[in-house]
Backbone as a ProteinNet text record, in pm:
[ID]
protein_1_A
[PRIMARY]
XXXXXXXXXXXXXXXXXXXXXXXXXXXXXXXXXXXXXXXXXXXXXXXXXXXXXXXXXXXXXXXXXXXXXXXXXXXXXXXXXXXXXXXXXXXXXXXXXXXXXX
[TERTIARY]
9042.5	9147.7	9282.3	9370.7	9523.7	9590.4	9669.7	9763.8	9893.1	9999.7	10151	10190.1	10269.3	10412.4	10472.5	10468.4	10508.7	10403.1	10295	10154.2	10158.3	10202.4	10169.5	10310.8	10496.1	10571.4	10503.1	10492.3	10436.4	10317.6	10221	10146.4	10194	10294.9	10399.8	10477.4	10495.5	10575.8	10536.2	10399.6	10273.1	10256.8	10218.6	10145.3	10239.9	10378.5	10517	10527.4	10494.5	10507.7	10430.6	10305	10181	10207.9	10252.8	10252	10124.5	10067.3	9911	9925.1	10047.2	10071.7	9977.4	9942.5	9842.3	9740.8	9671.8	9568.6	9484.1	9338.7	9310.5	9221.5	9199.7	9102.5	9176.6	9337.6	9397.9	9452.3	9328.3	9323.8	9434	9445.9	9534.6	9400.9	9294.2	9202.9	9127.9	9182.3	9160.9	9251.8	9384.3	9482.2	9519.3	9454.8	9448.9	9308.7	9211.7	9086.4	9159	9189	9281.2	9331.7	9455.2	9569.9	9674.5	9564	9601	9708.5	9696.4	9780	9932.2	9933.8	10060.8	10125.7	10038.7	10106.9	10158.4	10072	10121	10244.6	10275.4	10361.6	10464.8	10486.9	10568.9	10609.4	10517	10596.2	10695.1	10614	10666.1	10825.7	10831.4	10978.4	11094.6	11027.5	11106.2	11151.6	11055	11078.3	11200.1	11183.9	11279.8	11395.7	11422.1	11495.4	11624.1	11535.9	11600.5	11647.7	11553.4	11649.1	11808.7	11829.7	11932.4	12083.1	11971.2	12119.5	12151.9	12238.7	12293.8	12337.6	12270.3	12303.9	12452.4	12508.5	12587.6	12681.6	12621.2	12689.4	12588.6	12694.7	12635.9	12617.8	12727	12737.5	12803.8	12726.6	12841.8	12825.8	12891.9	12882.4	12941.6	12851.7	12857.7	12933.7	13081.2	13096.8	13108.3	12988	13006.5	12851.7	12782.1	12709.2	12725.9	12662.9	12716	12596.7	12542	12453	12502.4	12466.1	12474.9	12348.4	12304.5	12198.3	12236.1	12103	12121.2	12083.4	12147.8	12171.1	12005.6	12020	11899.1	11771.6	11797.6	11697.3	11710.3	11643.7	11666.2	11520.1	11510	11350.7	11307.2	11169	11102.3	11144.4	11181.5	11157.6	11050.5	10999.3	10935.6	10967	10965.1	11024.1	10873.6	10944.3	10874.4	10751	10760.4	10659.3	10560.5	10574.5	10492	10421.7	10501.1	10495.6	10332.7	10344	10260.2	10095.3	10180.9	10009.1	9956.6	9995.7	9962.7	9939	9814.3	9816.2	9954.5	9941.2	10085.8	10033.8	10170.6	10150.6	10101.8	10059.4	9993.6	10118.3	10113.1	10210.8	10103.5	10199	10133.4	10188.9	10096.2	10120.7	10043	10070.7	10048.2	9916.4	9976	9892.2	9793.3	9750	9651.3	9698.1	9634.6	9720.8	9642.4	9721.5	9700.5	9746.5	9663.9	9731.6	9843.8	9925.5	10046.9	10014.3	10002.5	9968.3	10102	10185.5	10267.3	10173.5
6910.4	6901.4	6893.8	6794.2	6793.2	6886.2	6962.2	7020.4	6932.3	6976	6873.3	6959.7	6930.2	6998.3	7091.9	7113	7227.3	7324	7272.2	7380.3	7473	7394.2	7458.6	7561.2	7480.4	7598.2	7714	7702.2	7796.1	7947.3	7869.1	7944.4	8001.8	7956.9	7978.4	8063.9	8106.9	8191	8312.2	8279.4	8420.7	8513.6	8435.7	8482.8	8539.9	8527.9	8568.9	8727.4	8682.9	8813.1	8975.1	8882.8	8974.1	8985.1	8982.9	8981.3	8976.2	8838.9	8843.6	8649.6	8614.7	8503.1	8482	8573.7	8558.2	8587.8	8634.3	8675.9	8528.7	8539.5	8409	8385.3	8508.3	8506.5	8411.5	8426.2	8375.5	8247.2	8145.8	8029.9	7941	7816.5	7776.8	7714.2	7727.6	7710.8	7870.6	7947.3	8086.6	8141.3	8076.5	8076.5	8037.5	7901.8	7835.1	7904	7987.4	7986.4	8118.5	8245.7	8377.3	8366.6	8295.6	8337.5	8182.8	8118.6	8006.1	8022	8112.9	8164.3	8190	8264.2	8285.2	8172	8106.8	7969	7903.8	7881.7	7751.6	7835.7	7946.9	7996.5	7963.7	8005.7	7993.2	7808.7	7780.6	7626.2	7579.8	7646.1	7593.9	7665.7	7781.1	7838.7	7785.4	7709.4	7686.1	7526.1	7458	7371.7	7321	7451.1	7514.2	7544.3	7611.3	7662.8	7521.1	7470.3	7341	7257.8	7232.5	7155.9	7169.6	7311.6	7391	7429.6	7475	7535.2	7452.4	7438.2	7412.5	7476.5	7465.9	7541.7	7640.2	7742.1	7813	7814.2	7772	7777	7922.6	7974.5	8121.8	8113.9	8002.8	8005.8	7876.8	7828.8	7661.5	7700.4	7572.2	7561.2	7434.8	7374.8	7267.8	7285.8	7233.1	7239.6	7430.8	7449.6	7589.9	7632.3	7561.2	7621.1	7659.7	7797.9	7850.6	7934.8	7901.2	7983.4	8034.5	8186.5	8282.2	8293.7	8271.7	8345.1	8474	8526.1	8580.4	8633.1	8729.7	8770.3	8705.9	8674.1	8647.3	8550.7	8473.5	8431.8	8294.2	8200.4	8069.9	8047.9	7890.5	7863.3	7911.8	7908.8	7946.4	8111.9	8200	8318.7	8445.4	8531.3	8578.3	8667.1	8633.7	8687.2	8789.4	8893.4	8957.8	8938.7	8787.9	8712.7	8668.3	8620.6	8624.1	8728.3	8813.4	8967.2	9017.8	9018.7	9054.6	8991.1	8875.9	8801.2	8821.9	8895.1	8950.5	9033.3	9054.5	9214.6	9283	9420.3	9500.7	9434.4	9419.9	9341.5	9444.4	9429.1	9486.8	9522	9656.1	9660.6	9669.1	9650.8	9592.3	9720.5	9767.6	9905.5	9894	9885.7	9891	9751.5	9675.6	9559	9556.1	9678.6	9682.1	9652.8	9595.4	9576.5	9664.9	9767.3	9869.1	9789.6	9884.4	9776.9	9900.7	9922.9	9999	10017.4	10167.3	10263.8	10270.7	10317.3	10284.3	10331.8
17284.8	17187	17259.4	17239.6	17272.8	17223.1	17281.4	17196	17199.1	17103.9	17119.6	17181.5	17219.6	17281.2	17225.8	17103.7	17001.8	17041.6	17016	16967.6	17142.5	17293.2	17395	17411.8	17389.7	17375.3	17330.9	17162	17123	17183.4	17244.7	17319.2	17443.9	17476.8	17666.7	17610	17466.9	17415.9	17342.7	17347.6	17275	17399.3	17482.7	17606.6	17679.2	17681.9	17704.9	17676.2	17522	17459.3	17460.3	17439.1	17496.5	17648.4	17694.3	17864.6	17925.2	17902	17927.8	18023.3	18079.9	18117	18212.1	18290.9	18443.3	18397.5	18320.3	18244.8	18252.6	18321.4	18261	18158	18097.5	17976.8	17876.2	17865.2	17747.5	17755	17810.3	17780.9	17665.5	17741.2	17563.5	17478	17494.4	17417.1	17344	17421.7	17396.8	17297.2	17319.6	17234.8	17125.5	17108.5	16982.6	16899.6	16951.1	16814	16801.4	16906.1	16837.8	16770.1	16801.3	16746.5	16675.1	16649.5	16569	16417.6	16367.7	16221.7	16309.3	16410.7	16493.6	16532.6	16593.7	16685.3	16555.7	16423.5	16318.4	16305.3	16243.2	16160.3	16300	16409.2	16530.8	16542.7	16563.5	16555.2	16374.7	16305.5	16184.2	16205.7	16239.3	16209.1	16340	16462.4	16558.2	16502.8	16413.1	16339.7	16255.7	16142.4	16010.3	16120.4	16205.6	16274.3	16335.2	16371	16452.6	16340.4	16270.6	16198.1	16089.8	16126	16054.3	16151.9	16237.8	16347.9	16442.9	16503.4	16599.1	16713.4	16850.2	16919.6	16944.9	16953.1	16973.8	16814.7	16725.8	16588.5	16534	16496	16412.8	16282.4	16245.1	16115.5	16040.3	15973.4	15871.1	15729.3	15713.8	15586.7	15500.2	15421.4	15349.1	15205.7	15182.3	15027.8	14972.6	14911.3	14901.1	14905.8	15013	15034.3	15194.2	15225.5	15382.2	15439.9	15559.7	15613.2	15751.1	15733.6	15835.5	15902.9	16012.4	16117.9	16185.1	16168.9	16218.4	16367.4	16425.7	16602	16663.1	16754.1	16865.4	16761.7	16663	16599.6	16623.8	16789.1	16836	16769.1	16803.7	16800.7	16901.4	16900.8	16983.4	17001.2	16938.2	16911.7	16854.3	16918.4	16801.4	16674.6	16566.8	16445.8	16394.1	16336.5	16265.8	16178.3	16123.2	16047.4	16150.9	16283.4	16383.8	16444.5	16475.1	16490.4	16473.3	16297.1	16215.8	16263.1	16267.2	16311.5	16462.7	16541.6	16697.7	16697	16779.5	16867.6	16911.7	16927.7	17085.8	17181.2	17234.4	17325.1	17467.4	17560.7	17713.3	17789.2	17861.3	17947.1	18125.4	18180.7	18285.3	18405.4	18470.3	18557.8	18687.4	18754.2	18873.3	18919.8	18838.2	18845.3	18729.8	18680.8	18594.1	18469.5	18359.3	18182.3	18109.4	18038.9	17928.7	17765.7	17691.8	17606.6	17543.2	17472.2	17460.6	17301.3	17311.5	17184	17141	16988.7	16900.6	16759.7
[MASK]
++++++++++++++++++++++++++++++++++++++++++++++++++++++++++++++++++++++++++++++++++++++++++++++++++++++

């Protein structure tokens, strides 16, 4: 299966998160049957995202309509709605990965 270019950001940005990048269990084929609901919703909002903002603009506005973003929310971010769909992510100790109780 190909992935696009969206679908692999996406996964360079899971695996980021989880801190599981050297890990080689987490294949991007490993990645896509897991955590496939994450990656769609993640490309869809870096999508929505882009097509709205403009880099280093916080805030416009059309006529009287006006949108505010908010702090640290680029594409390719993980948002809370992504969040949801992941494991905690692994902290990594002395070489070894735990996964991090919360």
């Amino acid at each position: 299966m190909e992935l696009s270019m969206d679908q692999k950001k996406a996964i360079l940005t899971i695996k980021n998160y989880l801190n599981v990048r050297e890990n080689l269990k987490y294949s991007d084929e490993y990645m896509m049957k897991e955590f496939e609901l994450a990656i769609d919703e993640l490309v869809q909002n870096a999508s929505d995202i882009k097509s709205l903002k403009t880099i280093g603009i916080k805030s416009k506005s059309d006529g009287v309509q006006s949108v505010t973003f908010a702090d640290g929310i680029e594409a390719w971010t993980i948002t809370d709605n992504v969040r949801a769909l992941l494991p905690l992510p692994y902290v990594n100790l002395w070489g070894w990965c735990y996964e991090r109780f919360i």
